[in-house]
TORNUFI-273977 format. One record per residue (C-alpha): x, z, y; residue number from 1; residue in one letter. Coordinates in steps of 0.2 Angstrom, whole numbers, plus 5000, padded with zeros to 4 digits. Layout:
<rs>
[[X,Z,Y],NUM,'A']
...
</rs>
This chain:
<rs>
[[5078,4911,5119],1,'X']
[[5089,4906,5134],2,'X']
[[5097,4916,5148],3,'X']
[[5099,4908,5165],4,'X']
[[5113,4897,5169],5,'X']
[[5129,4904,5170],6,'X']
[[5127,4919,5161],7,'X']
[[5140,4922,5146],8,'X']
[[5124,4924,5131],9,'X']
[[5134,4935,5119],10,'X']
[[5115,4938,5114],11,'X']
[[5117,4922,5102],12,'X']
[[5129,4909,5096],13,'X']
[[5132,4894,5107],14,'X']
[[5145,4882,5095],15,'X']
[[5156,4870,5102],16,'X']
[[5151,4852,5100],17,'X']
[[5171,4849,5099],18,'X']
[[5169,4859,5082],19,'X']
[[5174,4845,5068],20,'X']
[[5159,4849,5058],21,'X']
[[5148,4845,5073],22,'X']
[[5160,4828,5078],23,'X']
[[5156,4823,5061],24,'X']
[[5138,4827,5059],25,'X']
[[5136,4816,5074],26,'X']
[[5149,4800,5068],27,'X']
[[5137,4804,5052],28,'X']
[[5119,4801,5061],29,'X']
[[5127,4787,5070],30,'X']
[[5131,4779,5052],31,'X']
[[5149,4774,5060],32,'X']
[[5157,4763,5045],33,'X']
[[5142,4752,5044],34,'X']
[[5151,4743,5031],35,'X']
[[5150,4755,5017],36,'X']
[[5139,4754,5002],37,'X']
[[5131,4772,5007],38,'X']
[[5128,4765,5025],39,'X']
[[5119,4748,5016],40,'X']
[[5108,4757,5006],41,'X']
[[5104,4770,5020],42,'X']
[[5098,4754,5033],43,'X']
[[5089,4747,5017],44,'X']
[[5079,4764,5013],45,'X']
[[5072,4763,5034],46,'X']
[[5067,4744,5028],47,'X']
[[5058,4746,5015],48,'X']
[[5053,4766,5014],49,'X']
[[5038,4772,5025],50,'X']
[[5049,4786,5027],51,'X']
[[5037,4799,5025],52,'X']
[[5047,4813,5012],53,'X']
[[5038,4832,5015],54,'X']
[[5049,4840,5000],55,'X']
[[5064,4828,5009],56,'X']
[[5075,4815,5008],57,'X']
[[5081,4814,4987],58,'X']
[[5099,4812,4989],59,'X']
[[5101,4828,5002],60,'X']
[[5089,4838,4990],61,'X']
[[5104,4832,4974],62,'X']
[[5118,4833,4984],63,'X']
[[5111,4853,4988],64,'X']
[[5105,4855,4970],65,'X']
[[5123,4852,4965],66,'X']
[[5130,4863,4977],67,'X']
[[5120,4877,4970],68,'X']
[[5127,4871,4951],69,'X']
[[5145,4872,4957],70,'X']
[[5142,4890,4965],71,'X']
[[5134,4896,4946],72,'X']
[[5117,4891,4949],73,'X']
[[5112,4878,4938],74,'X']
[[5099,4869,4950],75,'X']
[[5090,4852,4950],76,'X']
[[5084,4841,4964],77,'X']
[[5066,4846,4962],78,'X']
[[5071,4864,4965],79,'X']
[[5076,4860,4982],80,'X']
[[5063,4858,4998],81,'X']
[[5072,4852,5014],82,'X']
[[5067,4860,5030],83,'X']
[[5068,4860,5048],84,'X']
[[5082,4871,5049],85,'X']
[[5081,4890,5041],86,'X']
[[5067,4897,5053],87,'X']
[[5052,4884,5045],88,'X']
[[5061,4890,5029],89,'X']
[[5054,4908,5031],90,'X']
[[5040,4903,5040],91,'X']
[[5033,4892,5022],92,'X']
[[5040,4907,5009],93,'X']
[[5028,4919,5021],94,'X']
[[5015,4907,5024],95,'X']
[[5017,4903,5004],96,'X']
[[5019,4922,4998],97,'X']
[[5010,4934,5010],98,'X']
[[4990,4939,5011],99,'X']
[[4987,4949,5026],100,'X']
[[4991,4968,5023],101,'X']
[[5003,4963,5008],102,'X']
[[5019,4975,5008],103,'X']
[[5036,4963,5013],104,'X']
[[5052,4974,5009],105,'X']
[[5067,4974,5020],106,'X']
[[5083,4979,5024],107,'X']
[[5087,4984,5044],108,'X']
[[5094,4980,5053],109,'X']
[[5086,4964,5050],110,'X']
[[5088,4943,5056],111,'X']
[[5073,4944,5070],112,'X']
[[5066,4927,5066],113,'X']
[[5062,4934,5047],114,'X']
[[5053,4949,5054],115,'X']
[[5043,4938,5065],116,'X']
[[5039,4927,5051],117,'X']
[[5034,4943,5040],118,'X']
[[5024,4947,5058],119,'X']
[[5016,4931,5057],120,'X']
[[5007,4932,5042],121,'X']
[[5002,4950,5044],122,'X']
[[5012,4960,5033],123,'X']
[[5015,4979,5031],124,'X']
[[5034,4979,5033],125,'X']
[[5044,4991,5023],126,'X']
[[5061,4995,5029],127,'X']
[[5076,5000,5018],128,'X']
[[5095,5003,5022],129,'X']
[[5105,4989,5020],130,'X']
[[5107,4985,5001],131,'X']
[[5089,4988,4999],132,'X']
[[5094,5007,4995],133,'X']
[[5081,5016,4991],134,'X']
[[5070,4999,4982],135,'X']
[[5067,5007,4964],136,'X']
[[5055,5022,4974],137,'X']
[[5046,5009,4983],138,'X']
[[5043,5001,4966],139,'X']
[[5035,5017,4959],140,'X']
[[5023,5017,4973],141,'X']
[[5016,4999,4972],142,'X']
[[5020,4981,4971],143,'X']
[[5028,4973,4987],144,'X']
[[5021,4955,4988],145,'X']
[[5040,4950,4993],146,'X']
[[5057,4958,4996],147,'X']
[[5069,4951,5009],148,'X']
[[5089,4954,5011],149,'X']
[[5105,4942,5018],150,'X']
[[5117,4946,5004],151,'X']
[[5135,4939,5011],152,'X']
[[5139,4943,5030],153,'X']
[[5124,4951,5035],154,'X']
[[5115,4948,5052],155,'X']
[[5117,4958,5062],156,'X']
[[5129,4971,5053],157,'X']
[[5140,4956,5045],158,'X']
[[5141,4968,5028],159,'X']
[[5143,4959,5009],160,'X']
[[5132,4967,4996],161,'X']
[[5143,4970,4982],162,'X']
[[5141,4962,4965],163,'X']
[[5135,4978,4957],164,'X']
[[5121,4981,4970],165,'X']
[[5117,4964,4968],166,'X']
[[5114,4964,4948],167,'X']
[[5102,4978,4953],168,'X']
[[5092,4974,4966],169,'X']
[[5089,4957,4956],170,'X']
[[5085,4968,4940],171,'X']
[[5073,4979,4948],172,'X']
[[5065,4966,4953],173,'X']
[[5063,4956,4940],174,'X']
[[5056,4971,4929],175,'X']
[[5045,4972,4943],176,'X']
[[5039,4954,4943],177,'X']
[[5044,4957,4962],178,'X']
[[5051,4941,4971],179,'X']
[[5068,4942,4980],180,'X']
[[5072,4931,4994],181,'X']
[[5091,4928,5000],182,'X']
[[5093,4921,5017],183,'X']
[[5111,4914,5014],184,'X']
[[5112,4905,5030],185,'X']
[[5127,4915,5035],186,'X']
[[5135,4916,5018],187,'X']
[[5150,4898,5023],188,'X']
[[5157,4910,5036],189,'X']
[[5171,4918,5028],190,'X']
[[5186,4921,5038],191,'X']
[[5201,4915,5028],192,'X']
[[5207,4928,5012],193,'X']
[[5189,4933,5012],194,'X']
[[5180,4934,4997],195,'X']
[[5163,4925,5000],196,'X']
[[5152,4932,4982],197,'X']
[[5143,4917,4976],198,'X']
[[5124,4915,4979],199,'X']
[[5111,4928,4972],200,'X']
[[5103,4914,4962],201,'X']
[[5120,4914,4952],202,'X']
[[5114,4934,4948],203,'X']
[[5096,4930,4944],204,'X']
[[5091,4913,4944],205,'X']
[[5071,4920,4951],206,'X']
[[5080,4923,4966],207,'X']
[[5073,4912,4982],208,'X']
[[5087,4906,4992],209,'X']
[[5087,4898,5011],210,'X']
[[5103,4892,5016],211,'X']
[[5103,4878,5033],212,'X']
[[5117,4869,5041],213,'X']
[[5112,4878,5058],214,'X']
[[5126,4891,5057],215,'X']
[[5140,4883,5047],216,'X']
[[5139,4866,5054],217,'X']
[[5129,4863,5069],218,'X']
[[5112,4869,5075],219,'X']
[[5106,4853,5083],220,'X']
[[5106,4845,5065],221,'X']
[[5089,4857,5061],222,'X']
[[5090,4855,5043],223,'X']
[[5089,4871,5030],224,'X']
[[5082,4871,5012],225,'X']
[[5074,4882,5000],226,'X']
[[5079,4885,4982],227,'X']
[[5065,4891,4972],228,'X']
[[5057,4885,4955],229,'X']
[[5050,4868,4954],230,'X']
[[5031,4875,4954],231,'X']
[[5037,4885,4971],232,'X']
[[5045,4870,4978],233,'X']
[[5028,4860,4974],234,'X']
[[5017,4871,4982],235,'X']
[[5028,4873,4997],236,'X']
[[5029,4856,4999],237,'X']
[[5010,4855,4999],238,'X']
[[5009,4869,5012],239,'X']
[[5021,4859,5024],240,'X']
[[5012,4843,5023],241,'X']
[[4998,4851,5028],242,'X']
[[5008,4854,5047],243,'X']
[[5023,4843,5045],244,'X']
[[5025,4827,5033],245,'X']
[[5042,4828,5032],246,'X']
[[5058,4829,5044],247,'X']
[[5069,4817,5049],248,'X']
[[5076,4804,5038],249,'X']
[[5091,4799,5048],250,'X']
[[5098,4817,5051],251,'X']
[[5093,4820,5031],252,'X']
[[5104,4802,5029],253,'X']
[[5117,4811,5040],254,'X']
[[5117,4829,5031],255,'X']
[[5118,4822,5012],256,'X']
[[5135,4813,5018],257,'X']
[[5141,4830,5026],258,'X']
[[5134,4842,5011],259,'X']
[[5150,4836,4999],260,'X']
[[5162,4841,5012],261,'X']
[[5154,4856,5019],262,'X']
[[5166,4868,5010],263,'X']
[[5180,4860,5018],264,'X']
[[5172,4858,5036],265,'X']
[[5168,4878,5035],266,'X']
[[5186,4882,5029],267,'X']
[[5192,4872,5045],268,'X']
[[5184,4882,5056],269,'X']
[[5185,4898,5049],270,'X']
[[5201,4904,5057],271,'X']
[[5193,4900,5073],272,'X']
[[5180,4912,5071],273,'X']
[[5191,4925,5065],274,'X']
[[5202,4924,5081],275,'X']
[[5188,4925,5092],276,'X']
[[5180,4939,5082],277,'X']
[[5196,4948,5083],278,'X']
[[5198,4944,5101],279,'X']
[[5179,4952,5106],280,'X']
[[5185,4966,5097],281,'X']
[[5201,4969,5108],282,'X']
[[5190,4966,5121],283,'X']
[[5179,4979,5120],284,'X']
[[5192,4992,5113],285,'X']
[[5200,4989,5130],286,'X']
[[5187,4988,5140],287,'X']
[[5172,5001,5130],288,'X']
[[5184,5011,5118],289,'X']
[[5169,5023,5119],290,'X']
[[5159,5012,5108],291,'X']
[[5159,5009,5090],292,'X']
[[5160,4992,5082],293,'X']
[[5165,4990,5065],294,'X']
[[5175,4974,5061],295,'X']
[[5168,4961,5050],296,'X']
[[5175,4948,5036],297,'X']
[[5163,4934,5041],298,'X']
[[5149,4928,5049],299,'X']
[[5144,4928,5067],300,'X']
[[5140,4944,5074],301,'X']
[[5145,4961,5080],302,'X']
[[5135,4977,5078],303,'X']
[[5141,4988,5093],304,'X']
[[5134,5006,5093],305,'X']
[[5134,5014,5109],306,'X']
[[5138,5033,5113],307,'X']
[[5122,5034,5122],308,'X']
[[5107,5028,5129],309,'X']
[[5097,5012,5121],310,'X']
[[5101,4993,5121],311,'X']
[[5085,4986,5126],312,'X']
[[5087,4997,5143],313,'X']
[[5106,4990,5141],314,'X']
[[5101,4973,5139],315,'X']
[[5092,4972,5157],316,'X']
[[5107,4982,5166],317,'X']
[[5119,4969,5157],318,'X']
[[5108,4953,5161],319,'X']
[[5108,4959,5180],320,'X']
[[5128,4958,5179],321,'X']
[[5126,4942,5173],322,'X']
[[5128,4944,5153],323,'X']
[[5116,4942,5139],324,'X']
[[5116,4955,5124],325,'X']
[[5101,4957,5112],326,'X']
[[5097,4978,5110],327,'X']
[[5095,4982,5092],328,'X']
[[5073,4988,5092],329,'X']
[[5069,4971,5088],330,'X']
[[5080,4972,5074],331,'X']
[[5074,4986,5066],332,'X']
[[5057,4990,5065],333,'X']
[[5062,5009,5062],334,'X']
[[5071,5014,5078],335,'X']
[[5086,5019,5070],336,'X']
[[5093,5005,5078],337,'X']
[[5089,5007,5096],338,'X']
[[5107,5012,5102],339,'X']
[[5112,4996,5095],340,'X']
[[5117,4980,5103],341,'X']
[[5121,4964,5093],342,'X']
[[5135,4954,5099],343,'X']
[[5142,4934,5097],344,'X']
[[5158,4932,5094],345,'X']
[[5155,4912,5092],346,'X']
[[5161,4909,5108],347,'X']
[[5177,4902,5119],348,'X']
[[5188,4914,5120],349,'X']
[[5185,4913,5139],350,'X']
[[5169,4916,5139],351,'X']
[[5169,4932,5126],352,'X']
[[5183,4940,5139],353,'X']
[[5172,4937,5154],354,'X']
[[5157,4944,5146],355,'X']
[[5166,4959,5140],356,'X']
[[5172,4961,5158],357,'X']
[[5156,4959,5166],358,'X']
[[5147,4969,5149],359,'X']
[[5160,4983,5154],360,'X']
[[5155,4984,5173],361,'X']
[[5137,4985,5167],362,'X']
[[5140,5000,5156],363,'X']
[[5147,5007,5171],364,'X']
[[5132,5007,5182],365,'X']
[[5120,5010,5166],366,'X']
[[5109,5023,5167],367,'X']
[[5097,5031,5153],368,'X']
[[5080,5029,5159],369,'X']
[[5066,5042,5161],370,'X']
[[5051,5033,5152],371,'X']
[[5058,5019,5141],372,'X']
[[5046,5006,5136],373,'X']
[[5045,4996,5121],374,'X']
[[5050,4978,5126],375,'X']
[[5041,4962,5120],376,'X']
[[5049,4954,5104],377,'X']
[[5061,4944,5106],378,'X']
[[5064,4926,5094],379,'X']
[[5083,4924,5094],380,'X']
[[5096,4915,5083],381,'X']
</rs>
């Protein structure tokens, strides 16, 4: 999860703690205008509450429905489960939705942490192109237990699904009675003039939706949510107390003040990560013009395609020069990701031209090797 010190990890995003959503986030946990009605009834709720919420803390759970509502999702508090952070929100859905040997549907390249979790609970994954091409056949040939996609700024690839593929994944699977799960964690990272769709659940109100306030705001904060139906939610709710009665009530205190502004918040910083997006990709046109990496209109990540060679093998040669990159087989259970390295661009802009430099001095002394093994799996953000 973490390289050594010192070692630029274009692997994974490392946000500032000077970003205004993370400032706020902590003024917010730290309840700074101790005066206001909000802040009363928040001390009076530690008073007198127990404290113990494992579907999570009402007001966060409304303030999240409404969010949805605003977006075209018409969605009440009891549709809402909060989590800790978007990880435990795959892990539940699998836990919740998956028999060992049942058939999970994916597109690939894929988030590594929802492959894990599909690995978890022992399913038979199915990989599709991005999109989900190539669904309706799968559907002919049996009933997939679950079927997984990041509609809007994919990672790793940073694609938006457009609103026709979206009307028919979402059909197909409703004819099918198949259920459709959209990790919109990434979905608040436009960069400005961009065109962010609105949630799937806006398409198809079955749709299952994760969202957390790990990418857009701050990771630290480890809260995320689900959107399902109220029966889903209740069960899920029942699974997780089982292994956890609930999160924190203070950082749920602090989130349901930060939800209302969290458009905003994301707006501030989205021409910062267009400018460091655009500066990693000056970067490594200078420095690797050999490799292909196709700019993106939002979220976090690069997918860099190399001329030759593998990234995993990559990945090591990099690390010995002192940078972290993550090699695409741990992305795609396929392979026809392996020359493939996924890159942050979340970063100072300091940091993503010296690991460009030192990534440019380990493509130079990389070598294909003879007998390539398949590395262990990596869990990355």
């Amino acid at each position: 999860m973490r390289p050594p010190p010192g070692v630029p990890a274009a692997a994974r995003a490392r946000p500032s703690r000077d970003r205004p959503g993370v400032r706020r986030a902590h003024r917010s946990a730290a309840d700074g205008d101790r005066r206001s009605p909000a802040s009363c009834r928040s001390r009076l709720a530690i008073s007198t509450d127990i404290g113990y919420h494992p579907a999570g803390l009402l007001e966060l759970r409304a303030a999240i429905a409404r969010r949805y509502t605003a977006a075209g999702a018409p969605t009440s508090a009891d549709r809402i489960l909060i989590t800790n952070g978007g990880q435990q929100a795959l892990s539940l859905l699998a836990r919740a939705l998956i028999d060992p040997g049942d058939q999970v549907v994916v597109e690939a390249p894929a988030y590594p942490g929802a492959l894990e979790a599909f690995r978890e609970a022992s399913a038979v994954v199915h990989v599709l192109p991005i999109g989900l091409d190539g669904f309706e056949s799968v559907l002919r040939g049996g009933r997939p237990a679950l079927a997984y996609l990041t509609p809007t700024f994919q990672n790793p690839t940073g694609s938006v699904l457009p609103p026709l593929v979206r009307r028919r994944v979402t059909e197909l699977a409703a004819r099918a009675e198949v259920p459709v799960l959209a990790d919109e964690v990434p979905a608040d990272l436009g960069f400005p003039g961009a065109e962010s769709p609105p949630s799937l659940c806006a398409v198809s109100d079955a749709v299952i939706s994760i969202g957390s306030l790990s990418k857009n705001l701050w990771g630290g904060l480890r809260i995320g949510w689900i959107r399902a139906s109220s029966a889903l939610v209740a069960r899920l709710t029942r699974i997780r107390a089982v292994h956890d009665l609930g999160g924190s009530m203070p950082t749920q205190m602090a989130a349901a003040r930060l939800i209302p502004d969290l458009d905003a918040l994301c707006r501030e910083q989205a021409a910062h990560r267009a400018a460091r997006h655009d500066r990693l990709l000056t970067a490594l046109a200078e420095r690797l013009p050999d490799w292909s990496c196709p700019a993106v209109a939002g979220g976090q990540t690069v997918w860099a395609r190399l001329p030759y060679g593998d990234g995993d093998s990559l990945a090591q040669t990099a690390l010995r020069h002192g940078v972290s990159v993550l090699g695409g087989r741990g992305l795609d259970p396929t392979g026809r990701s392996n020359d493939c390295v996924r890159l942050h661009f979340r970063h100072p802009e300091s940091v993503l031209d010296t690991a460009v430099e030192r990534l440019a001095l380990a493509w130079g002394d990389y070598r294909v090797p003879v007998h390539r093994g398949a590395p262990p799996p990596q869990l990355v953000v």
